[in-house]
MMTF fields as JSON, N, C-alpha, C and O atoms, coordinates in Angstrom:
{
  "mmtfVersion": "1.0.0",
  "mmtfProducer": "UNKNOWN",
  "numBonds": 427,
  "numAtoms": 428,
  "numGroups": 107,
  "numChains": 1,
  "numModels": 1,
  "chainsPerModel": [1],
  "groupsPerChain": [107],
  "chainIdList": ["A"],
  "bondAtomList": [4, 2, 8, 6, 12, 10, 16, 14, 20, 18, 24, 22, 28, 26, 32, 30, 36, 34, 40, 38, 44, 42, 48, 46, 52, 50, 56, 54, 60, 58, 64, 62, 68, 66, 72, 70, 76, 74, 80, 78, 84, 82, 88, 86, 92, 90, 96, 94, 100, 98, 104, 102, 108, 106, 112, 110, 116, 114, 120, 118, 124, 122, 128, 126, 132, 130, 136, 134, 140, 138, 144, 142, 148, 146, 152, 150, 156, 154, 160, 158, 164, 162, 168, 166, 172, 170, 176, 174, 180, 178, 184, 182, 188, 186, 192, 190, 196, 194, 200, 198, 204, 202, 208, 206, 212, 210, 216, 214, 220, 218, 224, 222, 228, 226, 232, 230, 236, 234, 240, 238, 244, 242, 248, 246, 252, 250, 256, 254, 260, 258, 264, 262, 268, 266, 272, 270, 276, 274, 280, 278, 284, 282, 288, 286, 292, 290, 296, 294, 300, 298, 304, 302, 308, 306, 312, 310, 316, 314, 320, 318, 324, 322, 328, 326, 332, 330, 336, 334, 340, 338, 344, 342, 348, 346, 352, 350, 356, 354, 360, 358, 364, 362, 368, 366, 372, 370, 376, 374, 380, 378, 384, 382, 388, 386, 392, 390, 396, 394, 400, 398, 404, 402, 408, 406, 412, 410, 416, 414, 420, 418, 424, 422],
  "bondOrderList": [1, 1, 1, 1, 1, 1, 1, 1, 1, 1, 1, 1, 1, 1, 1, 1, 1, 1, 1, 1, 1, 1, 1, 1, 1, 1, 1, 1, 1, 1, 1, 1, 1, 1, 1, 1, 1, 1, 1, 1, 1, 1, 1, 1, 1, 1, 1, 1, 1, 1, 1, 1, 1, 1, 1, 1, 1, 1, 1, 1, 1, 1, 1, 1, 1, 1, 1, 1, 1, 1, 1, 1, 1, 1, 1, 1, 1, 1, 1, 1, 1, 1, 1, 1, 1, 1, 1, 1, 1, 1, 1, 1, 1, 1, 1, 1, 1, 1, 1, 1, 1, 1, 1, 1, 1, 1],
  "groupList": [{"groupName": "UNK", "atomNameList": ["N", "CA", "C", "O"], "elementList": ["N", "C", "C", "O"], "formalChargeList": [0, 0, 0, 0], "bondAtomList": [1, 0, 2, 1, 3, 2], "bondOrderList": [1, 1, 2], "singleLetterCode": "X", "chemCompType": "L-PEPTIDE LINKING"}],
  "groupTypeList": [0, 0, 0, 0, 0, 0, 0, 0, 0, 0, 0, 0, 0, 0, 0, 0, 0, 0, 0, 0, 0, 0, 0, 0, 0, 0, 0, 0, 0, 0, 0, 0, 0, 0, 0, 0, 0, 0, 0, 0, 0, 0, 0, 0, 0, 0, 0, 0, 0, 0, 0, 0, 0, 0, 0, 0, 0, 0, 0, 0, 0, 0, 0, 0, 0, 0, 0, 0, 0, 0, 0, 0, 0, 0, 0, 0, 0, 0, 0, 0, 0, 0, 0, 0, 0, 0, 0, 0, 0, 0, 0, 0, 0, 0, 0, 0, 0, 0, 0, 0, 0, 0, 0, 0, 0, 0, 0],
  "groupIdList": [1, 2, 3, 4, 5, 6, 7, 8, 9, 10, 11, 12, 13, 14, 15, 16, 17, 18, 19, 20, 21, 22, 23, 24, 25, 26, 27, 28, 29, 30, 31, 32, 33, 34, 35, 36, 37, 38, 39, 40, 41, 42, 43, 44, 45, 46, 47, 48, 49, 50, 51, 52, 53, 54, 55, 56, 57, 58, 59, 60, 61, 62, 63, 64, 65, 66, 67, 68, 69, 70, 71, 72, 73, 74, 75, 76, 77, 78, 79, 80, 81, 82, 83, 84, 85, 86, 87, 88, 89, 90, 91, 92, 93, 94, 95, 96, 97, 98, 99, 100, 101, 102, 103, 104, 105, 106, 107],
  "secStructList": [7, 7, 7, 7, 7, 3, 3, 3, 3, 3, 3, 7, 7, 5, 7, 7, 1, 7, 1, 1, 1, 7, 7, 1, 2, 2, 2, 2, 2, 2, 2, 2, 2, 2, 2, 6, 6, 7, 7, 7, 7, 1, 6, 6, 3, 3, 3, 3, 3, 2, 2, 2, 2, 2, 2, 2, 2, 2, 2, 2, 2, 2, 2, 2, 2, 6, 6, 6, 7, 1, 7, 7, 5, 7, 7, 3, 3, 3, 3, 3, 7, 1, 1, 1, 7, 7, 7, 1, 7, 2, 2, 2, 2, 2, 2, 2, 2, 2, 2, 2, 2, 2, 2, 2, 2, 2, 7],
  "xCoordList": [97.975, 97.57, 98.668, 99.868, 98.037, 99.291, 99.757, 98.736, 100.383, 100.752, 100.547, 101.056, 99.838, 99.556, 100.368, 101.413, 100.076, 100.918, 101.336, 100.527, 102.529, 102.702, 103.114, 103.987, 102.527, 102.697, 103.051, 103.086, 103.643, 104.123, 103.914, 104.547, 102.869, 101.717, 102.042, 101.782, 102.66, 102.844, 101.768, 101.645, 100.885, 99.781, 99.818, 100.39, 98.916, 98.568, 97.484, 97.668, 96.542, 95.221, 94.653, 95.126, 93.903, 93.76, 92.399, 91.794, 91.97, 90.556, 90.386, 91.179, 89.006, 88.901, 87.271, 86.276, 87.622, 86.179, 85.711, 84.616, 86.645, 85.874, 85.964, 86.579, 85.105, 84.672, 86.182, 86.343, 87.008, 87.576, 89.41, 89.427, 90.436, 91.295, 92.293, 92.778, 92.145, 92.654, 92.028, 90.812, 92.979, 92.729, 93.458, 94.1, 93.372, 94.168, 92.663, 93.011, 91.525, 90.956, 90.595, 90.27, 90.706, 90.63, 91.99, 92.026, 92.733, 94.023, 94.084, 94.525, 93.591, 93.67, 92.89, 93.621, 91.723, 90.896, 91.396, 91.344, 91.956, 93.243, 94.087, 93.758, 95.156, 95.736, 95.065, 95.614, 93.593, 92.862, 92.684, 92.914, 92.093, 91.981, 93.264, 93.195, 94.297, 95.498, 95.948, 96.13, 96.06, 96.171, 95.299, 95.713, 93.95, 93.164, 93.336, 92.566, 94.406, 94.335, 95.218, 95.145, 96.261, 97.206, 98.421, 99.084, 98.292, 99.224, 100.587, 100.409, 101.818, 102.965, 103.046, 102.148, 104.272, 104.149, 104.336, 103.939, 104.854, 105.261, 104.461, 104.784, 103.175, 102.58, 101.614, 100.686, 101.859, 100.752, 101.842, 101.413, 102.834, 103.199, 102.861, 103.008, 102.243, 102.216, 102.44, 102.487, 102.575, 103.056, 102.167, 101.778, 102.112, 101.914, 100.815, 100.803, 100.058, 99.317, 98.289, 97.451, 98.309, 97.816, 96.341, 95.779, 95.822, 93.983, 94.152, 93.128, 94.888, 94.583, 95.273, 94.506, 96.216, 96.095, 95.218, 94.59, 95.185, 93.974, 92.601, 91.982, 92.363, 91.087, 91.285, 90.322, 92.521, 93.137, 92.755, 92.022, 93.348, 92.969, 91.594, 91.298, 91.041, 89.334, 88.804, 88.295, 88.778, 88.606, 88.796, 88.008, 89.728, 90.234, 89.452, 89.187, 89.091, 88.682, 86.667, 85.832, 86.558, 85.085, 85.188, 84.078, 86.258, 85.911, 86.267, 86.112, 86.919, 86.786, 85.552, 85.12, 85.024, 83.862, 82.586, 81.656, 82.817, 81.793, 81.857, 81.093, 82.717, 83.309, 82.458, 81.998, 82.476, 81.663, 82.521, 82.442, 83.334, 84.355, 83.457, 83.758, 82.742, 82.236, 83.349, 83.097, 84.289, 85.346, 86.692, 87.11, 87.534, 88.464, 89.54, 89.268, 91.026, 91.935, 93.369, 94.072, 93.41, 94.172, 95.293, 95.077, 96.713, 97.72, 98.487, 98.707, 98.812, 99.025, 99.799, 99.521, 101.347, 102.686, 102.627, 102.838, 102.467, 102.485, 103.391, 103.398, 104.545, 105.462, 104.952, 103.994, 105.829, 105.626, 106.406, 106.696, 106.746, 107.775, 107.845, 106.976, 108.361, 108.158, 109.283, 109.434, 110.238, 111.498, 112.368, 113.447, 111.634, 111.95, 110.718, 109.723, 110.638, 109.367, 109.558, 110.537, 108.625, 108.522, 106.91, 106.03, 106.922, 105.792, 105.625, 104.515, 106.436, 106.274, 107.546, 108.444, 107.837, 109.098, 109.741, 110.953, 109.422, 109.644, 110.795, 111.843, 110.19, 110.828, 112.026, 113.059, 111.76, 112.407, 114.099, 115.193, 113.793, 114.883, 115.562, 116.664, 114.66, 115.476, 116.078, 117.048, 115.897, 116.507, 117.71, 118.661, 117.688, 118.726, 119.946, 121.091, 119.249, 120.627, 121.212, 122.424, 120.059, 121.362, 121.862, 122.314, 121.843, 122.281, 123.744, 124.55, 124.057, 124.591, 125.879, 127.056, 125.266, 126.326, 126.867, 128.033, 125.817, 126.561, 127.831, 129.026, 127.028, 128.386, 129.829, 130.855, 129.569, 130.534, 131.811, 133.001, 130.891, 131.668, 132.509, 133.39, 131.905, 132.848, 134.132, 135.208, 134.056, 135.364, 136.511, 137.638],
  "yCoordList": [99.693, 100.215, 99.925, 100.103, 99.384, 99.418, 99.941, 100.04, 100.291, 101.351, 100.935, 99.834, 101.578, 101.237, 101.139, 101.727, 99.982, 99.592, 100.431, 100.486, 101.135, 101.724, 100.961, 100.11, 101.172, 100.615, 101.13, 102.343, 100.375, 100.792, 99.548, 98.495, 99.873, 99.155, 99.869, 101.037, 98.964, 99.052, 98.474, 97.249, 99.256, 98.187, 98.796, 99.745, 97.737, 97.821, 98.102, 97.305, 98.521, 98.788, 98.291, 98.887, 97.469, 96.844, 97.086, 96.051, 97.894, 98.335, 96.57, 95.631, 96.661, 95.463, 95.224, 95.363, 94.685, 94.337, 96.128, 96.325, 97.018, 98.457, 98.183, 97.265, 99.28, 99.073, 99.396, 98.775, 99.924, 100.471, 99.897, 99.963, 99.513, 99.464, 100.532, 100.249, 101.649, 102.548, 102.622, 102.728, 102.557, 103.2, 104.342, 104.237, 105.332, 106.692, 107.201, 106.989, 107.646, 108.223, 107.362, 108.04, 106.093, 105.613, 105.365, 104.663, 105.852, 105.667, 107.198, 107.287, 108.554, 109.723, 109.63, 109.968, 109.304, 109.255, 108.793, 109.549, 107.571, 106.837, 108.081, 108.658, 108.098, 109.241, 111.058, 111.876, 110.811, 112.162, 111.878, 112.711, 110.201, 110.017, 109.753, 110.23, 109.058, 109.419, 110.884, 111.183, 111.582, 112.895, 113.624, 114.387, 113.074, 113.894, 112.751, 112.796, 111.513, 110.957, 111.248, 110.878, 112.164, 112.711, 112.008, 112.358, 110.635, 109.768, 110.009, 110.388, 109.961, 109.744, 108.96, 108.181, 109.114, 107.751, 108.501, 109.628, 107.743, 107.831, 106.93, 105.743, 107.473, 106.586, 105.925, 106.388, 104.478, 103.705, 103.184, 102.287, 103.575, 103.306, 104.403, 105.609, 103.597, 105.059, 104.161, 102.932, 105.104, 104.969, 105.67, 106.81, 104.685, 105.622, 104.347, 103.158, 104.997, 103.982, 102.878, 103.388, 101.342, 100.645, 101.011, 100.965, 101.333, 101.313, 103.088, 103.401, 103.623, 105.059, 104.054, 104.147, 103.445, 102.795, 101.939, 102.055, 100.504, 100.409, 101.062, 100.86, 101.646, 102.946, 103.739, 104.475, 103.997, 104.49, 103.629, 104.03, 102.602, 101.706, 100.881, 100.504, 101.031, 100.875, 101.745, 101.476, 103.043, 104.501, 104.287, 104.074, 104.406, 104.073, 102.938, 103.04, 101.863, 101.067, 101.879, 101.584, 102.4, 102.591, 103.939, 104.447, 104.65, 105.495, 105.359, 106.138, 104.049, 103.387, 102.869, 102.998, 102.401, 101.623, 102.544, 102.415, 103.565, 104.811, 105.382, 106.345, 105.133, 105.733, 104.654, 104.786, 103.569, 102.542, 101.258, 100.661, 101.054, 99.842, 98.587, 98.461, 97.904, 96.891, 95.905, 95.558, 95.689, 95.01, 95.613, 96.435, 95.076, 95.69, 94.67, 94.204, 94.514, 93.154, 94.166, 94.866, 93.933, 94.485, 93.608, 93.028, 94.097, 93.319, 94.566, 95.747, 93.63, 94.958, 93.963, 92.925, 95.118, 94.34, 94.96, 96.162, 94.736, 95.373, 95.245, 94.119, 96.038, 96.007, 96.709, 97.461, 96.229, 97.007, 96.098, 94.917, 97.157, 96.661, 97.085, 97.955, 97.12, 97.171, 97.296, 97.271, 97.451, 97.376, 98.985, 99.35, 99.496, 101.522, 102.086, 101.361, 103.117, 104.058, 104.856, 105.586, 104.696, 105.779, 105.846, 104.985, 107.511, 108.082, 108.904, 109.424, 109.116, 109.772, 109.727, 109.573, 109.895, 109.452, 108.545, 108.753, 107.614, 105.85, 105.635, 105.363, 105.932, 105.822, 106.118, 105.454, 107.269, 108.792, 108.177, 108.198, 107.774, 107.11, 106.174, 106.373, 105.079, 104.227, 104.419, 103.668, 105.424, 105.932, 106.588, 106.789, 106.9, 108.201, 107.132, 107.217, 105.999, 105.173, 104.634, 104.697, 103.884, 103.245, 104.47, 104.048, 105.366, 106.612, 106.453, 105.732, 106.949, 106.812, 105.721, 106.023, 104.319, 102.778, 103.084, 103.03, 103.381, 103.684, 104.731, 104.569, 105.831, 106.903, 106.305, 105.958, 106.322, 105.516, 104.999, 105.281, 103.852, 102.589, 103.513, 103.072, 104.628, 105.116, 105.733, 105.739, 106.276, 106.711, 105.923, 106.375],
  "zCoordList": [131.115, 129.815, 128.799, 129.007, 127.493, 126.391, 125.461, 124.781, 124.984, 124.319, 122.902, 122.692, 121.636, 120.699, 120.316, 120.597, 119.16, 118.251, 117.084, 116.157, 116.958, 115.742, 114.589, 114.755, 113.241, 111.609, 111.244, 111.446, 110.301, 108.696, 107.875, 107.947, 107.047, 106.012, 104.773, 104.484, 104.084, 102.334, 101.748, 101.77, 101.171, 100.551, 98.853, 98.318, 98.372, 96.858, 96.321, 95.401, 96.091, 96.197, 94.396, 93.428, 94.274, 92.761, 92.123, 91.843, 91.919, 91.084, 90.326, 90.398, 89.616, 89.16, 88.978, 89.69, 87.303, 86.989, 86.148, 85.622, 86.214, 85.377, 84.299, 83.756, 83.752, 81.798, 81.272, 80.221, 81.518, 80.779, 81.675, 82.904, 81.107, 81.459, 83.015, 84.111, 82.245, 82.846, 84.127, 84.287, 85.143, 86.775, 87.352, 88.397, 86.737, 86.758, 87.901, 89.062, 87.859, 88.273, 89.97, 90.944, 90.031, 91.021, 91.931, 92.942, 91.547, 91.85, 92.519, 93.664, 91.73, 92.29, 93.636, 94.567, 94.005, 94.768, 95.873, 96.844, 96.03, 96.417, 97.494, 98.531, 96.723, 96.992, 98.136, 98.874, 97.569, 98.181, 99.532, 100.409, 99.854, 100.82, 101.892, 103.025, 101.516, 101.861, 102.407, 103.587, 101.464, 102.164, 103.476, 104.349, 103.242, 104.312, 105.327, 106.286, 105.273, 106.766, 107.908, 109.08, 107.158, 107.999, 108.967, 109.944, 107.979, 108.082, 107.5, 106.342, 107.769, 106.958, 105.937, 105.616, 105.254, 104.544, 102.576, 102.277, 101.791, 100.487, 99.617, 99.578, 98.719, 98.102, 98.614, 99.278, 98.231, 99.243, 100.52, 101.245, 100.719, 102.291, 103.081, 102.88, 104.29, 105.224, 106.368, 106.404, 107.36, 108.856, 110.296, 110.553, 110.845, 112.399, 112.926, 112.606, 113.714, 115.09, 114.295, 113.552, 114.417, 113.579, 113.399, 112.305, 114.401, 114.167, 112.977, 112.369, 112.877, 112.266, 110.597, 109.638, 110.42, 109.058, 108.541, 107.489, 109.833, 108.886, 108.467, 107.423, 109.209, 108.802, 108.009, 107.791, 107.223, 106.184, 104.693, 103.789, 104.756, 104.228, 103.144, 102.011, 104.885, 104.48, 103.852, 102.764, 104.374, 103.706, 101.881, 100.96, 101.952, 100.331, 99.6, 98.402, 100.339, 99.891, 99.823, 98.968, 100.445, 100.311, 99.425, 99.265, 98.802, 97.861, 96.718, 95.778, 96.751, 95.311, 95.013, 93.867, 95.71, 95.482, 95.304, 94.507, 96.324, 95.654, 94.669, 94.609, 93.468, 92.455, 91.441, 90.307, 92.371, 91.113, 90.577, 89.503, 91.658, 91.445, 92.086, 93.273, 91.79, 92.307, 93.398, 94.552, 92.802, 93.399, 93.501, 92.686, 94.785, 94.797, 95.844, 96.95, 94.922, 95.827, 96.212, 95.483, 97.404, 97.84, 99.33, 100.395, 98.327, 99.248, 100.163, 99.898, 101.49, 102.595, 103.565, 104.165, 103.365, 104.022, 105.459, 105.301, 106.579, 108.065, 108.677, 109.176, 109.038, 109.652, 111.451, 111.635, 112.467, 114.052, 114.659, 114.471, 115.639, 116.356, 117.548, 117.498, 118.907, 120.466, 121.049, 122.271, 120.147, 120.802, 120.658, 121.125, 120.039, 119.541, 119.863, 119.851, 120.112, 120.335, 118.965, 118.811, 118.012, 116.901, 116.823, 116.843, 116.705, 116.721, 115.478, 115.362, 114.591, 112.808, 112.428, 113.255, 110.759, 110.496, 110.568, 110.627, 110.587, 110.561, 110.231, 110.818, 108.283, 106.69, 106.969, 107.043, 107.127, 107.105, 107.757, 107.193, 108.85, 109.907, 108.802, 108.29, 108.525, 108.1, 107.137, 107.042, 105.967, 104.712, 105.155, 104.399, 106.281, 106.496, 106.591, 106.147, 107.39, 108.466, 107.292, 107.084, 106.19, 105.349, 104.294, 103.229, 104.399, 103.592, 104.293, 103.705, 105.26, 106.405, 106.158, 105.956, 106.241, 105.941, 104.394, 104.003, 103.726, 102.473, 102.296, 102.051, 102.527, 102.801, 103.43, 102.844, 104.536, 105.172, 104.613, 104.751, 103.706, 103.325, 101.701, 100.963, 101.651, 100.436, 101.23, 100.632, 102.613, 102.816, 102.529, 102.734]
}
């Protein structure tokens, strides 16, 4: 058996083609679904087991479109790796460590 792949997917999510400039309200929606996926993650990065992001992802993508976005382009950076076991807090780790080199290097 293999052990899923854990992500960390930075994506961009691009409304397109609406009457009106502004994507404030599709951008919130965005965000709603984000929250109820119970993924980690800051913004549009989030983290954890690949099949639960991209289904994150898609999600977002189908409640923009229920909102009435005919179209929608979206870029999505995928990071994973096999050589650490991380299961939440990814980011979190890596912010700390170069927090960490930085400090350091002021002593």
């Amino acid at each position: 058996m293999s052990v899923p792949l854990y992500a960390v997917a930075d994506f961009c999510l691009i409304p397109m083609g609406l009457p009106v400039p502004s994507v404030g309200p599709e951008i919130a929606e965005v965000q709603r679904v984000l929250e109820r996926s119970g993924l980690d993650g800051y913004g549009t990065n989030l983290e954890g087991p690949w099949d639960d992001v991209v289904r994150a992802i898609g999600e977002c993508h189908q409640a923009v479109h229920a909102l009435g976005c005919q179209r929608i382009a979206t870029d999505i950076r995928i990071g994973t790796r096999t050589d650490k076991s991380i299961t939440s807090g990814g980011n979190d780790g890596k912010v700390q460590r170069v927090v960490d080199i930085l400090s350091s290097e002021k002593k």
